[in-house]
One Martini backbone bead per residue (centre of mass of N, CA, C, O) as a GRO file, in nm:
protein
  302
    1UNK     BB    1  -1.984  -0.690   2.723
    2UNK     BB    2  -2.263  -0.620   2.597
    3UNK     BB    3  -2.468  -0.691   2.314
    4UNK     BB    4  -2.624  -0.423   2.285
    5UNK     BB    5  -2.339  -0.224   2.283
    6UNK     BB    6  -2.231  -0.376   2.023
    7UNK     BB    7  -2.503  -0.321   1.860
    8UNK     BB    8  -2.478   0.013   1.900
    9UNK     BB    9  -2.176   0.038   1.775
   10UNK     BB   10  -2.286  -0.066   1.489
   11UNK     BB   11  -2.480   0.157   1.451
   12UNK     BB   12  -2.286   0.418   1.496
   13UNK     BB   13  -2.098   0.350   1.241
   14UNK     BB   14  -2.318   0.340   1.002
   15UNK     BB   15  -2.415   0.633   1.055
   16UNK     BB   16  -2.197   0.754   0.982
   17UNK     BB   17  -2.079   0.636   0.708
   18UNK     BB   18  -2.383   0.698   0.599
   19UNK     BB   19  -2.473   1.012   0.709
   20UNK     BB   20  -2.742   0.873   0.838
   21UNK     BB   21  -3.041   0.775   1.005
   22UNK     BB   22  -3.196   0.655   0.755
   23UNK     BB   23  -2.948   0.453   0.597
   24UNK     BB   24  -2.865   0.289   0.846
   25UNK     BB   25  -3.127   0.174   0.859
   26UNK     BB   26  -3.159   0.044   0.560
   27UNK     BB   27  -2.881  -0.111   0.579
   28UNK     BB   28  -2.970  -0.282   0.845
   29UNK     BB   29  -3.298  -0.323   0.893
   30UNK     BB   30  -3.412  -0.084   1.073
   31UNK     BB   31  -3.573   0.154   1.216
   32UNK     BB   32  -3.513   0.455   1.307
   33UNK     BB   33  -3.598   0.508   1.611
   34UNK     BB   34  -3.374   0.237   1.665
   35UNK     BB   35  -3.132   0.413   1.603
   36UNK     BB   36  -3.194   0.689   1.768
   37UNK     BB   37  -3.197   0.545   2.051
   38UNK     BB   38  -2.881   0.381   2.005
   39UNK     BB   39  -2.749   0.672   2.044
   40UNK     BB   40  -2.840   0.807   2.285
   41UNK     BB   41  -2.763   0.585   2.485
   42UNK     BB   42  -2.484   0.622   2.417
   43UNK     BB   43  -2.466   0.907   2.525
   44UNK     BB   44  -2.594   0.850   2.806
   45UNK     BB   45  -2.370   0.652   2.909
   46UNK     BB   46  -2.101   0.809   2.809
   47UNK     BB   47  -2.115   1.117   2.871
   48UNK     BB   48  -2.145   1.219   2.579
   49UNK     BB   49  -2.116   1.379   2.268
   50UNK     BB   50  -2.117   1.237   1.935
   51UNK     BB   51  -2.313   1.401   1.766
   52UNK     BB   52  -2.424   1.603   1.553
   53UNK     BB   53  -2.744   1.736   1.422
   54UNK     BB   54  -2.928   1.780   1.132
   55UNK     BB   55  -3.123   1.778   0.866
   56UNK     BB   56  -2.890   1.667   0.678
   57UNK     BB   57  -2.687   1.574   0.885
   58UNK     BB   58  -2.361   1.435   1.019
   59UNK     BB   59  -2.126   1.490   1.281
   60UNK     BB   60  -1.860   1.441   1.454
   61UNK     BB   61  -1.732   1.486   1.747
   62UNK     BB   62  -1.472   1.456   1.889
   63UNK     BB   63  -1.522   1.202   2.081
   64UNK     BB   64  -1.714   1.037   1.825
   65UNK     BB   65  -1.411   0.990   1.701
   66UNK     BB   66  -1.294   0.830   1.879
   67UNK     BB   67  -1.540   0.607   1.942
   68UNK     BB   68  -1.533   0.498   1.635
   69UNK     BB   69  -1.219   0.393   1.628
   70UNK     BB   70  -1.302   0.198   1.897
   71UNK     BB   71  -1.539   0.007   1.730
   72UNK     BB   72  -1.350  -0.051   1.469
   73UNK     BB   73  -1.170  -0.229   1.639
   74UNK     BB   74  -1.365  -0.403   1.793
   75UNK     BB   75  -1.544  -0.532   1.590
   76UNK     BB   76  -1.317  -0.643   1.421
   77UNK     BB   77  -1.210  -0.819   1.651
   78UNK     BB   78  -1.437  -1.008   1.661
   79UNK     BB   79  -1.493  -1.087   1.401
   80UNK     BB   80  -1.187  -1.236   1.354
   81UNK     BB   81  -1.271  -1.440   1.562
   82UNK     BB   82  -1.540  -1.567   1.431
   83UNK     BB   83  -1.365  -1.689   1.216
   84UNK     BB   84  -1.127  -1.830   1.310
   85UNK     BB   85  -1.386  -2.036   1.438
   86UNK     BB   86  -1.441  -2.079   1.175
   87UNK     BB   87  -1.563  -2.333   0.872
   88UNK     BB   88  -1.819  -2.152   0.685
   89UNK     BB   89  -1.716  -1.902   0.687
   90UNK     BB   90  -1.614  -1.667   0.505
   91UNK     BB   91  -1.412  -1.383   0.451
   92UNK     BB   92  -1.437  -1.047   0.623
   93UNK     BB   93  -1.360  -0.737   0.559
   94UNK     BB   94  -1.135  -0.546   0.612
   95UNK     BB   95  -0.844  -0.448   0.409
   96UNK     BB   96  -0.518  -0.333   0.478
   97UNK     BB   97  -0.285  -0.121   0.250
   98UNK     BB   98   0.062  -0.133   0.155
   99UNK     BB   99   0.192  -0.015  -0.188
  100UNK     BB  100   0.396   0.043  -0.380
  101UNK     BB  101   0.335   0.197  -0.700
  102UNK     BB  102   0.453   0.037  -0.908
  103UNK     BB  103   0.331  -0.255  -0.811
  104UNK     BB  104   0.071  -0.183  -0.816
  105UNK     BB  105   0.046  -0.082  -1.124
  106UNK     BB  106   0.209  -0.386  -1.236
  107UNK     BB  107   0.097  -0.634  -1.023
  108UNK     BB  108  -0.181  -0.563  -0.816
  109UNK     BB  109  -0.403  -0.436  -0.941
  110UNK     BB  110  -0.427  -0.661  -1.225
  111UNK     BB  111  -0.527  -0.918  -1.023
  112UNK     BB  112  -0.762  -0.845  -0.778
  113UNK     BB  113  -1.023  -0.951  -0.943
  114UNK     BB  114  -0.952  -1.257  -0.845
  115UNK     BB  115  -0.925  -1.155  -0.522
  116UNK     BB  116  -1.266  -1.072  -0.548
  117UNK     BB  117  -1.390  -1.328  -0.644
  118UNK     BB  118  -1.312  -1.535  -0.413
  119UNK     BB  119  -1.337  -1.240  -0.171
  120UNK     BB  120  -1.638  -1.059  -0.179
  121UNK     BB  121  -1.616  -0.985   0.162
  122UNK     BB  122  -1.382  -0.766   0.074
  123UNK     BB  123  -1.240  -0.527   0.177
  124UNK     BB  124  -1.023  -0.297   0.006
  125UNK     BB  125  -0.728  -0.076   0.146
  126UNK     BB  126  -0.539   0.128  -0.078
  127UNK     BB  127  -0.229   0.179  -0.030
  128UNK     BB  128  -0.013   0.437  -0.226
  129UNK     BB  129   0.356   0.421  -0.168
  130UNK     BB  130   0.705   0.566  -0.095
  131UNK     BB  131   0.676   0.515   0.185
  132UNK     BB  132   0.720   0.453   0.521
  133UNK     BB  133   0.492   0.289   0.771
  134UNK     BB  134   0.318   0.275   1.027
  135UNK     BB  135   0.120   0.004   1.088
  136UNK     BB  136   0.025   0.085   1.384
  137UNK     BB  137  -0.079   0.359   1.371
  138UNK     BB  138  -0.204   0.288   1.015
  139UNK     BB  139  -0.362   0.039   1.060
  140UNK     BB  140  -0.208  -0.199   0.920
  141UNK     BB  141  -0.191  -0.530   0.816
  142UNK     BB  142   0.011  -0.467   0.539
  143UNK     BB  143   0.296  -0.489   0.347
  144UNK     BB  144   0.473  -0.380   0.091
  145UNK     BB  145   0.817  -0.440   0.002
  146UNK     BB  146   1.108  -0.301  -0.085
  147UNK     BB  147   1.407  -0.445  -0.027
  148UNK     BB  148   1.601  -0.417   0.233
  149UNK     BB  149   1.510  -0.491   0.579
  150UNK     BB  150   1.466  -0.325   0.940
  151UNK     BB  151   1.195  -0.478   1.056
  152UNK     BB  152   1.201  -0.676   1.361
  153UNK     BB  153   0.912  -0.680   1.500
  154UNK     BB  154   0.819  -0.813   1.247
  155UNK     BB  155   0.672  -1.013   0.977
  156UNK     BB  156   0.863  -1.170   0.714
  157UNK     BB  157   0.787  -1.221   0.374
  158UNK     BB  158   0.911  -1.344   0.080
  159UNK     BB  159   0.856  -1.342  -0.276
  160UNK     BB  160   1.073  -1.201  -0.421
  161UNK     BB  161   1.175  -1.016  -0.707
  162UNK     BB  162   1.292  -0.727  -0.894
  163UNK     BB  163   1.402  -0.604  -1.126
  164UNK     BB  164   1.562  -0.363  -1.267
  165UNK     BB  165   1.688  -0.070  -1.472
  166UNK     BB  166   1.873   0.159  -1.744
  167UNK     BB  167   1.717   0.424  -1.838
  168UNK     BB  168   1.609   0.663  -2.139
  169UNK     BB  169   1.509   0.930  -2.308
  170UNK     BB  170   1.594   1.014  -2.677
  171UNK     BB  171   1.631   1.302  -2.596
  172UNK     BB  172   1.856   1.298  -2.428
  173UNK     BB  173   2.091   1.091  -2.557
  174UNK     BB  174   2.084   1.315  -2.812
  175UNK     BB  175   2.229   1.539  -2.592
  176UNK     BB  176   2.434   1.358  -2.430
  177UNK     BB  177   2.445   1.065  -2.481
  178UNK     BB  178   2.554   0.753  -2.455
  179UNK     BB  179   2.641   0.517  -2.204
  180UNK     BB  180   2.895   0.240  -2.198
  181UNK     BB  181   2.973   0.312  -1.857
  182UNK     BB  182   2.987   0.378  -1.571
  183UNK     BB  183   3.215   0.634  -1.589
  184UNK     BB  184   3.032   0.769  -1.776
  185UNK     BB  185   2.777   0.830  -1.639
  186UNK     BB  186   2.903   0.958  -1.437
  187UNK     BB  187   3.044   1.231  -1.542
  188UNK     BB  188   2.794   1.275  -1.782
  189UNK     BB  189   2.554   1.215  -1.622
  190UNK     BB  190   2.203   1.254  -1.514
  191UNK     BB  191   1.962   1.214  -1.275
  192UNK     BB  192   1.671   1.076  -1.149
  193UNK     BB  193   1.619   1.096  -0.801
  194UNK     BB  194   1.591   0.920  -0.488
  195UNK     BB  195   1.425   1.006  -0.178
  196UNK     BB  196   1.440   1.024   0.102
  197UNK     BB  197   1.183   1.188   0.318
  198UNK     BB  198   1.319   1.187   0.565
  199UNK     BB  199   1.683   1.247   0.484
  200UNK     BB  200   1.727   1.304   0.206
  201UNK     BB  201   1.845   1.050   0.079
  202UNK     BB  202   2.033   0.900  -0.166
  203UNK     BB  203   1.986   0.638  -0.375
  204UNK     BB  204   2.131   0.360  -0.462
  205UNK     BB  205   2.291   0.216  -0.700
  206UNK     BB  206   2.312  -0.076  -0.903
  207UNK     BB  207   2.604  -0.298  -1.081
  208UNK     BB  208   2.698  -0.567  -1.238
  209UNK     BB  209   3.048  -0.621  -1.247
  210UNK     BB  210   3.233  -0.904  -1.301
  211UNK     BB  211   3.044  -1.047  -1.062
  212UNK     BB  212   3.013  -0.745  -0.896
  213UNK     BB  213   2.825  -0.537  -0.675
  214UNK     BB  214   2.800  -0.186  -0.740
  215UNK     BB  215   2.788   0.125  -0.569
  216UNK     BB  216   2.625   0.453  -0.644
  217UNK     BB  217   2.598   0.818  -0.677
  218UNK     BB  218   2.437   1.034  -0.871
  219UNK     BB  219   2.392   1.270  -1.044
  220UNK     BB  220   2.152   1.552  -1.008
  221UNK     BB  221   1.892   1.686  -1.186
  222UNK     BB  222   1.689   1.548  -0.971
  223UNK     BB  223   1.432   1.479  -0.674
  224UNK     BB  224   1.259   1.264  -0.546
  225UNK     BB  225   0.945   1.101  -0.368
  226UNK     BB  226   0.796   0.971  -0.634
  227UNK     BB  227   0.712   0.791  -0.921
  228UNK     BB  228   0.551   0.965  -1.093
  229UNK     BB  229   0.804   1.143  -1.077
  230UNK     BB  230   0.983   0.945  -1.217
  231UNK     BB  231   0.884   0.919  -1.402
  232UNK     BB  232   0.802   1.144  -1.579
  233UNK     BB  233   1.120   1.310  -1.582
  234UNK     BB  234   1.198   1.076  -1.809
  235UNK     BB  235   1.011   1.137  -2.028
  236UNK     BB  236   1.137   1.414  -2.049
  237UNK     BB  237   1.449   1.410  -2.001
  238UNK     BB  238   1.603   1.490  -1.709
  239UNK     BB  239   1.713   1.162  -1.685
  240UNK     BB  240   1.841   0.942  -1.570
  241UNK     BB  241   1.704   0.574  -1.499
  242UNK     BB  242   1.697   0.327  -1.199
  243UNK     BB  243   1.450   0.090  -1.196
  244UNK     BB  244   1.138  -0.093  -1.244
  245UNK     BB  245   1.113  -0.323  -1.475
  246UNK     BB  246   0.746  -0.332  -1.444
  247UNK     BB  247   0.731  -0.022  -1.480
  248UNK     BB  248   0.910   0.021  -1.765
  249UNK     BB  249   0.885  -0.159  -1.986
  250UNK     BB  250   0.639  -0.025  -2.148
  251UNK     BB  251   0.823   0.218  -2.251
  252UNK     BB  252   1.029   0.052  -2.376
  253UNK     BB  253   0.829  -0.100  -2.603
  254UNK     BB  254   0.757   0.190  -2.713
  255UNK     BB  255   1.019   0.403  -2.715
  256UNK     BB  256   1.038   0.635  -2.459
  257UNK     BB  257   1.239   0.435  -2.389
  258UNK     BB  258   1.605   0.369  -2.299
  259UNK     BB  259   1.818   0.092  -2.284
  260UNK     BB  260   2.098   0.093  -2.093
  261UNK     BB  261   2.403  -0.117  -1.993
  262UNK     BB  262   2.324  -0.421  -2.084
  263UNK     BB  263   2.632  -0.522  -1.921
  264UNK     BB  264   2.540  -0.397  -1.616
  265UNK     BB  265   2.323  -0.529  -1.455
  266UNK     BB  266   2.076  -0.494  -1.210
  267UNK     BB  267   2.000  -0.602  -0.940
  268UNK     BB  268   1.777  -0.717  -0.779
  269UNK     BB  269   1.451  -0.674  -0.566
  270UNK     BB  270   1.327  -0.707  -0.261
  271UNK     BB  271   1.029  -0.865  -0.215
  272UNK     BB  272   0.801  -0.799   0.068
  273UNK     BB  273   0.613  -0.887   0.342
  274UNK     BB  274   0.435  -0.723   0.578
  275UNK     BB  275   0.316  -0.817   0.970
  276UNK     BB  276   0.237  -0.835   1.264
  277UNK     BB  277   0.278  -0.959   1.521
  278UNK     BB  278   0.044  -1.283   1.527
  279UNK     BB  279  -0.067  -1.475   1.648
  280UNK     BB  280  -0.346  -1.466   1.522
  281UNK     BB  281  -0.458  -1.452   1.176
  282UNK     BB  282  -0.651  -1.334   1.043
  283UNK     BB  283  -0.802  -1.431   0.751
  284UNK     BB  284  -0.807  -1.169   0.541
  285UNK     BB  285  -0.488  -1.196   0.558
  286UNK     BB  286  -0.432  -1.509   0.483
  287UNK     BB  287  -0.553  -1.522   0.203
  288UNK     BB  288  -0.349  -1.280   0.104
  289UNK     BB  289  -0.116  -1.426   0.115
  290UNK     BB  290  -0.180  -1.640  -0.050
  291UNK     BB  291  -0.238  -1.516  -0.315
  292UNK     BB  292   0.043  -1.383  -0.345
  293UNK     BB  293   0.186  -1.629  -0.388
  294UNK     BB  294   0.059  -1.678  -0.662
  295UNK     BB  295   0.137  -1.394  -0.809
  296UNK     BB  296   0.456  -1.465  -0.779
  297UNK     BB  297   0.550  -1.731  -0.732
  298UNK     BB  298   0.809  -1.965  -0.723
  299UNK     BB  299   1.099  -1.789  -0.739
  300UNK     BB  300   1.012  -1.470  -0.808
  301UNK     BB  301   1.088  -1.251  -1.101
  302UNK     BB  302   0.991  -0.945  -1.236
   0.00000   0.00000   0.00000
């Protein structure tokens, strides 16, 4: 591929991102009428329309989505090359991320000001969900996970674990009653339960009874699929929570949950980060894995 064509690939995705061929032009630092020939050469060379074009405004044809997105890839690749091989150059670039909402919250956005202060020419991309997601369909570079792992194509590398605790609003416990056994919890109380998206399956309890770890299946007084609405939930009062001590733990201190059972201790969760196996590792992924690594400590326990 020529040197112009990469030079115009580049101009073509600013142009876009920045919405203008002006602004294109701006923090390009290249003249206007050289950023609107650079697009043009594209059109003629690709024999496509890539772009609308009005007084105000530009927006992508389907064809100009389509040649965006692999020029994101293009470049990427390129930048990620050039770093690879250079020992003077710090990271930069986009880093995609997708974090449980919980650890998020919880572990990882409180600390990540550290990680831009290091690494201040990366640009973190963070998606924050509690489904399952295709690492390569959503181009995402990593992702950490809770629990054991069934994604044998990837590298997985645990971090430590996290905590467990299960705890109740004030109000609910009021109206139910305390539960004191495994026995009491199920017959007489209902969960605020988790369930996969995909299968609808809910997700089950875990609690160590005489150094064995047991696992039950709660009745639900609701169902989620999302942490947000699972604390929403149980801080209403409407079940029992079931969930991460990270996560809960500032409730259970504020006195709006109250932790129930704590003789029944539930056993931590696997934290994992997983990413792509790639025989060279991008820099501003090994850098963030290696950071990962301080933020959780040798042996972390949340």
């Amino acid at each position: 591929m020529q040197l112009n064509m990469l030079e115009a690939m580049d101009i073509y995705v600013n142009v876009v991102e920045q919405g203008s061929f002006t602004r294109a032009a701006e923090a390009l630092e290249l003249h206007r009428p050289a950023v609107t020939r650079a697009v043009q050469n594209l059109e003629h060379d690709l024999g496509v329309k890539l772009l609308h074009r009005t007084t105000r405004q530009v927006s992508m044809t389907d064809e100009g989505e389509e040649f965006y997105q692999r020029c994101l890839s293009l470049l990427s690749e390129l930048d990620d090359v050039r770093r690879l091989f250079s020992s003077t150059q710090p990271p930069k670039g986009r880093l995609r991320l997708d974090v449980p909402i919980t650890l998020a919250r919880a572990v990882i956005i409180p600390a990540l000001g550290d990680f831009q202060n290091r690494y201040p020419d990366i640009e973190i991309i963070l998606g924050t969900s509690d489904r399952k997601i295709d690492l390569i369909a959503e181009r995402v570079d990593c992702v950490i996970r809770l629990g054991e792992l069934d994604d044998s194509s990837f590298v997985a590398r645990r971090l430590g674990t996290a905590g467990m605790v299960t705890c109740a609003a004030p109000s609910y416990l009021a109206k139910y009653g305390t539960p004191h056994t495994i026995d009491e919890l199920m017959k007489s109380h209902r969960a605020v339960n988790f369930f996969s998206n995909h299968s609808l399956q809910i997700m089950e309890w875990k609690f160590t009874v005489d150094g064995t770890v047991t696992s039950i299946k709660m009745p639900s007084s609701i169902l989620v699929d999302n942490s947000e609405a699972f604390l929403s939930c149980g801080l209403a009062g409407l079940g029992v929570l079931h969930g991460l001590r990270p996560s809960l733990a500032p409730f259970i201190a504020s006195g709006e949950l109250t932790e129930i059972l704590t003789d029944f201790p539930p056993p931590p969760k696997p934290v994992s980060l997983l990413y792509p196996d790639r025989r060279y590792l991008a820099p501003k992924v090994r850098v963030f894995i290696d950071w990962l690594y301080e933020v959780f400590g040798p042996d972390a326990q949340l």
